[in-house]
VEXDREN-2710 file (C-alpha; in Angstrom, 1 decimal):
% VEXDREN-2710
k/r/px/py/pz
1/UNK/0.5/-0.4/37.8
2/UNK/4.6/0.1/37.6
3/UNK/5.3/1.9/34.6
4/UNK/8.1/0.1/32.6
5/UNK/11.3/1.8/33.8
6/UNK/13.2/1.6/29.5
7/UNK/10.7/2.6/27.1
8/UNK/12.8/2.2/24.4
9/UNK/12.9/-1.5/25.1
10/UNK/10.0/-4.1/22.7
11/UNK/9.4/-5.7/26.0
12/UNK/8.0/-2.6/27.9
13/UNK/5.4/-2.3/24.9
14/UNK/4.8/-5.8/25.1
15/UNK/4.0/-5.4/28.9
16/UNK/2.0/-2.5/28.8
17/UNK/-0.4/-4.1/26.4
18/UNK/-1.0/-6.4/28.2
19/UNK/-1.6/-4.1/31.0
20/UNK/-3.8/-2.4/29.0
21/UNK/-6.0/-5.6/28.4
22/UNK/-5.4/-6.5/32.1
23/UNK/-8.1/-7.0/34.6
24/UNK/-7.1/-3.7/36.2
25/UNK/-6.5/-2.1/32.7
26/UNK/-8.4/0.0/30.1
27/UNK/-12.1/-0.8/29.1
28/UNK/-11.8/0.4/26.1
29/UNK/-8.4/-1.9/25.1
30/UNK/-10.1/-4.9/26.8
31/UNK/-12.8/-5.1/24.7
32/UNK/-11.2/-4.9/21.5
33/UNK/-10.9/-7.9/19.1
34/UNK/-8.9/-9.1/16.2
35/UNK/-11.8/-7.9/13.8
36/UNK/-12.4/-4.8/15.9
37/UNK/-9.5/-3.3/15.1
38/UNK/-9.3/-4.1/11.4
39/UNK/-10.3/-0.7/10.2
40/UNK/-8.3/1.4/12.3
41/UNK/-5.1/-0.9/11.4
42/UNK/-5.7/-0.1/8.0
43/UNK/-6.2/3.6/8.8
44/UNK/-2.8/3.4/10.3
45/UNK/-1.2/1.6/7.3
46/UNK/-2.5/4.7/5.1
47/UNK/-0.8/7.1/7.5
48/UNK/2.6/5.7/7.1
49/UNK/2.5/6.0/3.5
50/UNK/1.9/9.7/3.6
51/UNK/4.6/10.1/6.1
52/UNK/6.7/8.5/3.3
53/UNK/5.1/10.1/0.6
54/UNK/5.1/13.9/2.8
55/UNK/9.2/12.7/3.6
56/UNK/8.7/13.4/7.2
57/UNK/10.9/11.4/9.3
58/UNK/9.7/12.5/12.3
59/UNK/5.8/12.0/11.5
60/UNK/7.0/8.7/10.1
61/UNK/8.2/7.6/13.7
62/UNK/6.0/8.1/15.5
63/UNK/3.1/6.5/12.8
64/UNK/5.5/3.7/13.0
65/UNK/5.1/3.4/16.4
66/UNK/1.1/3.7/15.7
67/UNK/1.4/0.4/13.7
68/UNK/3.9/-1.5/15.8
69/UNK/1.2/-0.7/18.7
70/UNK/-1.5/-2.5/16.5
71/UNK/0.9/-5.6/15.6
72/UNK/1.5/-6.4/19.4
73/UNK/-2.3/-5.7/20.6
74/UNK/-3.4/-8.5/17.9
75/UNK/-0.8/-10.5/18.9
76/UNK/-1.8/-10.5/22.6
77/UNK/-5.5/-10.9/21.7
78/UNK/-4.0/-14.2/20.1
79/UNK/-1.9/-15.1/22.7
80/UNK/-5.0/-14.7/25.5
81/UNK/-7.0/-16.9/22.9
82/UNK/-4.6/-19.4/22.5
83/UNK/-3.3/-18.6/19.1
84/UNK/0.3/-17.4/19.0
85/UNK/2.2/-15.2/21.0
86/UNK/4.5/-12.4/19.8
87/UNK/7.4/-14.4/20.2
88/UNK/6.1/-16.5/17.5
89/UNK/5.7/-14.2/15.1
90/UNK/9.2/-13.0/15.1
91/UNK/10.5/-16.4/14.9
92/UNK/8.2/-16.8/12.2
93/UNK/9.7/-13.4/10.4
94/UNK/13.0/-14.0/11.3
95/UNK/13.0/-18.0/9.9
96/UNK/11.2/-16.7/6.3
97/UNK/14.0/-14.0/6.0
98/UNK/16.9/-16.8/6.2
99/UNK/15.0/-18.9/4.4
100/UNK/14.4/-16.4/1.6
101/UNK/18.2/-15.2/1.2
102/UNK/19.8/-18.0/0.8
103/UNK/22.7/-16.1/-0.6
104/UNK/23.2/-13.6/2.4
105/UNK/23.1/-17.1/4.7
106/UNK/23.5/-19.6/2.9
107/UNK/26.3/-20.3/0.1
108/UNK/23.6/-19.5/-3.2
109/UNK/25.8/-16.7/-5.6
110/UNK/23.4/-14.3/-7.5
111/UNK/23.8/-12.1/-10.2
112/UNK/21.3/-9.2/-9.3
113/UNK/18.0/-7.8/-8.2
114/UNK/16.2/-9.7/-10.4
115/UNK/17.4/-13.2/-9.5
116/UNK/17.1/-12.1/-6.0
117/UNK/13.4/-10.9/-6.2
118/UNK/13.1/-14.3/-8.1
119/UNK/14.4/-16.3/-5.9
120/UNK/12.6/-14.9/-3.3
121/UNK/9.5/-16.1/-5.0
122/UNK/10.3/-19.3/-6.2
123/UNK/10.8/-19.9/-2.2
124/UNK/7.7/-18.6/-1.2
125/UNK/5.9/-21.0/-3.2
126/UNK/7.6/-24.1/-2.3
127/UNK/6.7/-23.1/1.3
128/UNK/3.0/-22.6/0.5
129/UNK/3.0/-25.9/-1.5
130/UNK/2.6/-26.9/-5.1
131/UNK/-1.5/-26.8/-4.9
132/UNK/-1.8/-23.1/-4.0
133/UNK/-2.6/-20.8/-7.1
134/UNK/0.3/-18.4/-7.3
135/UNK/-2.1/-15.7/-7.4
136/UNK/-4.1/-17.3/-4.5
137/UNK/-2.1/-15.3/-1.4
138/UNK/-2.4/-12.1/-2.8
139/UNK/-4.8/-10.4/-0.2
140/UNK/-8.2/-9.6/-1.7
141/UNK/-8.4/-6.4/0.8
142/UNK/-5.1/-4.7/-1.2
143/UNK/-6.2/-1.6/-3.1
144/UNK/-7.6/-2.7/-6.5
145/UNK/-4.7/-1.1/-8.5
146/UNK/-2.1/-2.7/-5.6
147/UNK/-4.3/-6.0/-6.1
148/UNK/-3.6/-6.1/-10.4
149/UNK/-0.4/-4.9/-10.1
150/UNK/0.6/-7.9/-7.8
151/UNK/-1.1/-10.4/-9.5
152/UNK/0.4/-9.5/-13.0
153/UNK/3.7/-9.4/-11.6
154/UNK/3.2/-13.0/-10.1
155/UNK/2.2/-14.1/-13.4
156/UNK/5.2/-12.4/-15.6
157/UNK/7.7/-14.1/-12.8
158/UNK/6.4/-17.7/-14.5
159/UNK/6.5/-16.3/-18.1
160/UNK/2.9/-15.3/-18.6
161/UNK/3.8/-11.9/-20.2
162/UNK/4.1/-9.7/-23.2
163/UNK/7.6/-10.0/-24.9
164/UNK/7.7/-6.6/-25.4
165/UNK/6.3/-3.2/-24.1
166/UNK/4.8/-2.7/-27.6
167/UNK/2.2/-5.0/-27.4
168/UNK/0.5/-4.1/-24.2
169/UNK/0.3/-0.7/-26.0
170/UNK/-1.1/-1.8/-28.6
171/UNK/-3.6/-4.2/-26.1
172/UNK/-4.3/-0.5/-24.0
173/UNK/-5.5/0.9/-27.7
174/UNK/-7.0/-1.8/-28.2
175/UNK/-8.8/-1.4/-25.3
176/UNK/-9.3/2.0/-25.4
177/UNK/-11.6/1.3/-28.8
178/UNK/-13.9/-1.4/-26.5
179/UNK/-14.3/1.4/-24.4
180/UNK/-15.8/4.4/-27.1
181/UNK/-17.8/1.6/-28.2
182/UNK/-19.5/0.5/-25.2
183/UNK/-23.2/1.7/-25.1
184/UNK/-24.7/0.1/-21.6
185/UNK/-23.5/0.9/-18.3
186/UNK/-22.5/-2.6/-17.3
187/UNK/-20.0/-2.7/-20.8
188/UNK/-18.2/0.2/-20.0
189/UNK/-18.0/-0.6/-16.3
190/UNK/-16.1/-3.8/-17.6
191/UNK/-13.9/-1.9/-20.4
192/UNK/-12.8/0.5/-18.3
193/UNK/-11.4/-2.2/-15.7
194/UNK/-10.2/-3.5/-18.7
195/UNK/-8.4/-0.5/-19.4
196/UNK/-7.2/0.0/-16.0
197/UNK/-5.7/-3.7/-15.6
198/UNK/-3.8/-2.4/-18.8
199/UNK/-2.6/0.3/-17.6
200/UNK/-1.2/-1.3/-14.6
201/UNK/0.7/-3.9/-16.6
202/UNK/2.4/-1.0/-18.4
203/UNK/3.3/0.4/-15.0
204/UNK/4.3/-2.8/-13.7
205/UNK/6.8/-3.6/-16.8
206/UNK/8.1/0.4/-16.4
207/UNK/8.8/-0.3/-12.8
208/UNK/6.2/2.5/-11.6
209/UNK/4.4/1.9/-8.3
210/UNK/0.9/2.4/-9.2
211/UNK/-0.3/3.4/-6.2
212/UNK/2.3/5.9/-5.4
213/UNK/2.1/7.3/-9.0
214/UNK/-1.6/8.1/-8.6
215/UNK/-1.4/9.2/-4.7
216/UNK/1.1/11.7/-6.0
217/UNK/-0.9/12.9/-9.0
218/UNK/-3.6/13.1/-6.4
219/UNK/-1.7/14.9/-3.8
220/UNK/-0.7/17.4/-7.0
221/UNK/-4.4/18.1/-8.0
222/UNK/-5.3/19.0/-4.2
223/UNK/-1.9/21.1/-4.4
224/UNK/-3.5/23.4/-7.5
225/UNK/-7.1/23.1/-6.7
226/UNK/-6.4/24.8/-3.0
227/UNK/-4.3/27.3/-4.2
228/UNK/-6.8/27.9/-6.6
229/UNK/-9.1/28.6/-4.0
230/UNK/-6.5/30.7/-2.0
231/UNK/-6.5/32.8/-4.9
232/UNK/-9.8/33.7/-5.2
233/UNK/-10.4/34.3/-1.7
234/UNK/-7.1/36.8/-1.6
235/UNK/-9.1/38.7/-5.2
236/UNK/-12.5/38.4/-3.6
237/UNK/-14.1/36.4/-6.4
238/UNK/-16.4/33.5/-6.0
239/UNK/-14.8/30.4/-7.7
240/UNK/-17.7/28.8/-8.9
241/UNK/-19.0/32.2/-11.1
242/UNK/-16.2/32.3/-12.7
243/UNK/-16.0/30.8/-16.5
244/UNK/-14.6/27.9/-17.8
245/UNK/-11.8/29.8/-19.0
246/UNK/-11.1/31.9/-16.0
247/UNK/-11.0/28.8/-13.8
248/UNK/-8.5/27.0/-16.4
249/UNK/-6.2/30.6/-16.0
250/UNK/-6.3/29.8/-12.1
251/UNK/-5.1/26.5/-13.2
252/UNK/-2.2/27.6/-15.1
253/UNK/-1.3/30.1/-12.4
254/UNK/-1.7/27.7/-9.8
255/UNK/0.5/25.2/-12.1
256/UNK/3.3/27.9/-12.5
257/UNK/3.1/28.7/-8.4
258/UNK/3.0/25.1/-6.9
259/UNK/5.6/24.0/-9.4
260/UNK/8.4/26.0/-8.2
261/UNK/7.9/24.7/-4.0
END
């Protein structure tokens, strides 16, 4: 097969997936399908984050490029079945973007951010139609603190909110009193989604990504914990003999060291 002659061109990716999925193409690519590939795709979705998390422009390229490969080999599977073709979905994209900023192409004035992002909404529903739940086309598959996050801020864009941040602390304290009294498994698995859902409404009205927030504090812990471990491998102790107390002096050492890179 002639290899594409500009690879920096969409079309030669377009054409060699489909020479991949050719009858003189790969095996492997042939036999994929739309749910086949579901896991990986999401795999890949995960990777660009930490790219963006990790600030790597270079890693984030080329996991870009991992995920653009994905979004043209669905499409073909849906083009050899009949469904769409790639074409179609960037006329698709590119008609909801001019329909959604009506004041970059059309002659709508706005004030800000806000009346942008709620503009953007108010669009999105009327295209979607009065009979879907406004909550309805948030995907089910999103990471459950990504899922409560989005559905909370869909319902605070048509008014169902706190006035203020006071009383969703005093709802999380609230909460937080269900929980030490819950005596049965099943209770406390509820409260503490309760809880959680709280706590992502407060980070919704601060403006903090949830997600982010706790991939970072996540990314911190690993930080300390393995230098932790470095530690005791340079002084030739065993982590797991050591005290309570020992362990939370590693912690503060490892705290002080992984602070200052």
């Amino acid at each position: 097969m002639a290899i594409p002659r500009d690879l920096s061109r969409f079309s030669a990716l377009v054409n060699i997936i489909a020479t991949l999925r050719g009858p003189d193409g790969c095996t492997w690519d042939k036999e994929q399908t739309h749910a086949s590939l579901r896991e990986t795709f999401l795999q890949e979705c995960y990777e660009v984050l930490e790219t963006l998390d990790a600030g790597d422009s270079r890693e984030l390229r080329e996991e870009l490029g991992d995920l653009l490969l994905h979004i043209v080999m669905q499409a073909q599977i849906a083009e050899e079945a009949g469904e769409f073709k790639i074409t179609d979905v960037i006329k698709s994209i590119n008609q909801k973007l001019i329909h959604r900023h009506p004041h970059v192409f059309g002659e709508q004035k706005v004030k800000g951010i806000e009346e942008i992002v709620h503009n953007w909404e108010t669009l999105k529903r009327e295209e979607k139609g009065t009979e879907q739940s406004i909550i309805g086309s948030v995907p089910k598959s999103l990471p459950a603190l990504s899922y409560s996050q989005e559905v909370q801020h869909r319902a605070a864009d048509v008014g169902f909110d706190w006035e203020n941040d006071e009383g969703v602390i005093d709802k999380l304290a609230e909460e937080v009193g269900e929980l030490t009294r819950a005596d049965t498994t099943e209770s406390k698995n509820e409260e503490f989604g309760d809880l959680l859902f709280t706590l992502a409404n407060i980070a919704r009205r601060q403006k903090v990504d949830l997600e982010v927030a706790l991939r970072e504090a996540n990314q911190k812990f690993a930080r300390r914990f393995q230098y932790m471990e470095k530690l005791c491998r340079q002084r030739g102790v065993n982590f797991t003999d050591l005290s309570f107390d020992q362990k939370n002096q590693l912690w503060e050492e490892a705290k002080r060291s992984t602070n200052r890179k």
